[in-house]
VOGU-531140 format. One line per field, with one value per residue: residue number from 1; x, z, y of N, C-alpha, C in turn; residue in three letters. Coordinates in nm, 2 decimals, decimal comma. Atoms other than C-alpha are relative to their C-alpha. Last residue first. Layout:
<vozas>
resi = NUM;...
n.X = X;...
n.Z = Z;...
n.Y = Y;...
ca.X = X;...
ca.Z = Z;...
ca.Y = Y;...
c.X = X;...
c.Z = Z;...
c.Y = Y;...
resn = ALA;...
</vozas>
This chain:
<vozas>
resi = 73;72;71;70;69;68;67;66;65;64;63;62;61;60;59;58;57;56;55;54;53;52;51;50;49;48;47;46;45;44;43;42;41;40;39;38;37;36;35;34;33;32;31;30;29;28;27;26;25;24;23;22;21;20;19;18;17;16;15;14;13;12;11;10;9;8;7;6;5;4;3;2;1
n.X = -0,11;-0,06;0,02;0,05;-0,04;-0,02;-0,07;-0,08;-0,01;-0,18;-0,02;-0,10;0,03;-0,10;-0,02;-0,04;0,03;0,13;0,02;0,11;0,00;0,08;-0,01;-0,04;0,10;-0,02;0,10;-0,01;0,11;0,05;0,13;-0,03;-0,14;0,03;-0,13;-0,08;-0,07;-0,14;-0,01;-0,03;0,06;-0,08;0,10;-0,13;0,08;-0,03;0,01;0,06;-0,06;0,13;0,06;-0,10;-0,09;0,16;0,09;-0,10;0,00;0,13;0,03;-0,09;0,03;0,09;-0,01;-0,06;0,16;0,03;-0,08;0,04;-0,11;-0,04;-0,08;0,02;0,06
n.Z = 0,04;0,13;0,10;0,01;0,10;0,13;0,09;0,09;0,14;0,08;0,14;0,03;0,13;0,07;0,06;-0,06;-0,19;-0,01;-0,04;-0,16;-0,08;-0,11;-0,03;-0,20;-0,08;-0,17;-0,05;-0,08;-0,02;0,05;0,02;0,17;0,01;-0,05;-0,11;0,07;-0,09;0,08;0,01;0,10;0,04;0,07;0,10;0,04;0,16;0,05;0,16;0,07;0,11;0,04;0,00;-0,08;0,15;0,12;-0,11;0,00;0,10;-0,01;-0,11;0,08;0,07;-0,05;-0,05;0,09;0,07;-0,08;0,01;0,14;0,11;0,02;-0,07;-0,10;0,02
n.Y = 0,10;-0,04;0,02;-0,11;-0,13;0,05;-0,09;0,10;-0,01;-0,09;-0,08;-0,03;-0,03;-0,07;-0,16;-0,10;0,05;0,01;0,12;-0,02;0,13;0,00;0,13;0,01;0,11;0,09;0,03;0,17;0,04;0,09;-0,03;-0,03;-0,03;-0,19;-0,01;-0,09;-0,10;-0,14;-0,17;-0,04;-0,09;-0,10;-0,06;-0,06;-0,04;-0,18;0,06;-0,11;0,06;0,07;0,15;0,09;0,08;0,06;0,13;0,07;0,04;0,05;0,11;0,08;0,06;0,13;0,15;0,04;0,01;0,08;0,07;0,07;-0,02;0,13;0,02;0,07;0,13
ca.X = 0,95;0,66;0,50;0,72;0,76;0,62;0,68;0,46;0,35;0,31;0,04;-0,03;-0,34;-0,40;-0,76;-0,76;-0,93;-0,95;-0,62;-0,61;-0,32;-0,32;-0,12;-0,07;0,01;0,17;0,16;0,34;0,29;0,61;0,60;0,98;0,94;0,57;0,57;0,20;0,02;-0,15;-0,34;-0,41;-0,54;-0,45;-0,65;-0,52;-0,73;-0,49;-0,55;-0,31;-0,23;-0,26;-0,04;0,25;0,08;-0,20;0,07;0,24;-0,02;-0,14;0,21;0,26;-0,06;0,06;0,36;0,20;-0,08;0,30;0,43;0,10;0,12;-0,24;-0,33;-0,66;-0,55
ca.Z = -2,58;-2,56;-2,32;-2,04;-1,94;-1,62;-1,27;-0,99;-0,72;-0,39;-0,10;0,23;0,43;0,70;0,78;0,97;0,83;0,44;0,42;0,23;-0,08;-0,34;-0,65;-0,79;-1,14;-1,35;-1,73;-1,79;-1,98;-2,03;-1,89;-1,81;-1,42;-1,36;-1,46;-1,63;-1,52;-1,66;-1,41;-1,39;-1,07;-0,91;-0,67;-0,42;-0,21;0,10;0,30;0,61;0,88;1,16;1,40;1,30;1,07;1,31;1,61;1,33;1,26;1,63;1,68;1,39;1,56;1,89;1,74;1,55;1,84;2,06;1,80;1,78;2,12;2,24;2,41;2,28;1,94
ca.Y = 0,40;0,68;0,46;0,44;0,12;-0,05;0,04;-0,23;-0,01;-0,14;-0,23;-0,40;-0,49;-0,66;-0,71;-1,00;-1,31;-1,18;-1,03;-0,73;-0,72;-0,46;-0,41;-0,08;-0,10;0,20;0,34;0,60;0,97;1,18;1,56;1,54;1,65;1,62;1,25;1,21;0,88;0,65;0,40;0,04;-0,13;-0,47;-0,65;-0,95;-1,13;-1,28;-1,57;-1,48;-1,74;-1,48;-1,47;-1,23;-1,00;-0,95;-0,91;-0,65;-0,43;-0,38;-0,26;-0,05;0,11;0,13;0,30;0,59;0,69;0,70;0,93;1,13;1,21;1,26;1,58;1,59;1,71
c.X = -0,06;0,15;0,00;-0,09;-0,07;0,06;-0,04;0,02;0,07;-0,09;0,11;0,01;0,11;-0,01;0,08;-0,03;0,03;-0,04;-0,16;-0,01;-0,05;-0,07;-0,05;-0,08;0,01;-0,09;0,07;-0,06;0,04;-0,12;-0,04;-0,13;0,03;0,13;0,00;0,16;0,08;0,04;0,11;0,04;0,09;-0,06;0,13;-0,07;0,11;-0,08;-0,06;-0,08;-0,08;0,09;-0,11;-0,11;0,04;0,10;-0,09;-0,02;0,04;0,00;-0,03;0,01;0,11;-0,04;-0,08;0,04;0,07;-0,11;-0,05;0,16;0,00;0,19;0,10;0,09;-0,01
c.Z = -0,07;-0,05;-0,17;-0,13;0,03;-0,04;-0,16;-0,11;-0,03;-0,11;-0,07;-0,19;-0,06;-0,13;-0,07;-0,03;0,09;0,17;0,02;0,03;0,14;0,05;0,19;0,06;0,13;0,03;0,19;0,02;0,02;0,07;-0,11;-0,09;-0,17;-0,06;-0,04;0,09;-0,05;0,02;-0,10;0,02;-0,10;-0,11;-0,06;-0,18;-0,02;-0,17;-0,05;-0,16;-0,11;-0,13;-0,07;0,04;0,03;-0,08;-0,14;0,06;-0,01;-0,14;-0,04;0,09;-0,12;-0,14;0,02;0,02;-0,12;-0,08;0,07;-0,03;-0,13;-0,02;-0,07;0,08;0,13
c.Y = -0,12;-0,03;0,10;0,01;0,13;0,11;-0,10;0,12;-0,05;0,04;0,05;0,07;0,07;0,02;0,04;0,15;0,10;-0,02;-0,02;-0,13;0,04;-0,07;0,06;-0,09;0,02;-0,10;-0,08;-0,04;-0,13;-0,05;-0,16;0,01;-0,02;0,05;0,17;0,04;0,11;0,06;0,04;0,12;0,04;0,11;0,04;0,09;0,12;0,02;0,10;-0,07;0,08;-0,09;-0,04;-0,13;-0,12;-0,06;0,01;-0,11;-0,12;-0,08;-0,10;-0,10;-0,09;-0,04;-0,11;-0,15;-0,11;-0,06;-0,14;-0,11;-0,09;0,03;-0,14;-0,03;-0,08
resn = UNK;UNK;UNK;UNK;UNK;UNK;UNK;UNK;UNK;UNK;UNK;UNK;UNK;UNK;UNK;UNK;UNK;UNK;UNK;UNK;UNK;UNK;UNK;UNK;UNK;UNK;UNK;UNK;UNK;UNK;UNK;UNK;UNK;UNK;UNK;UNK;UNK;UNK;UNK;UNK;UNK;UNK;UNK;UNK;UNK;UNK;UNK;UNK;UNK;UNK;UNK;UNK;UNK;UNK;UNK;UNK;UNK;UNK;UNK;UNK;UNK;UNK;UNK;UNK;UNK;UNK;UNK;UNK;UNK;UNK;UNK;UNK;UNK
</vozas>
């Protein structure tokens, strides 16, 4: 890969993230998606949300899953 070190490639960009995070005043749109899901290990069926925040002025952009039930409880 060009020589790069991909440790160094890693940093600058947790960097670049963090000076954005740090001076921007963030006004953040915010999606959230649905999904069902099969857990591999007891073969129940869940639902999930995954939530998802982009700043509108910078870019940043951050993300989770929100856990609900399971839905054969």
């Amino acid at each position: 890969m060009l020589g790069l070190n991909t440790n160094k490639v890693v940093n600058m960009r947790w960097l670049m993230n963090y000076l954005r995070e740090v001076f921007c005043k963030h006004d953040w749109e915010r999606e959230e998606v649905k999904a069902t899901l099969k857990d591999t290990y007891t073969g129940d069926y869940k639902t999930d949300i995954r939530v998802s925040s982009t700043c509108k002025k910078c870019g940043y952009h951050k993300s989770y899953w929100k856990y609900l039930k399971y839905l054969g409880d």
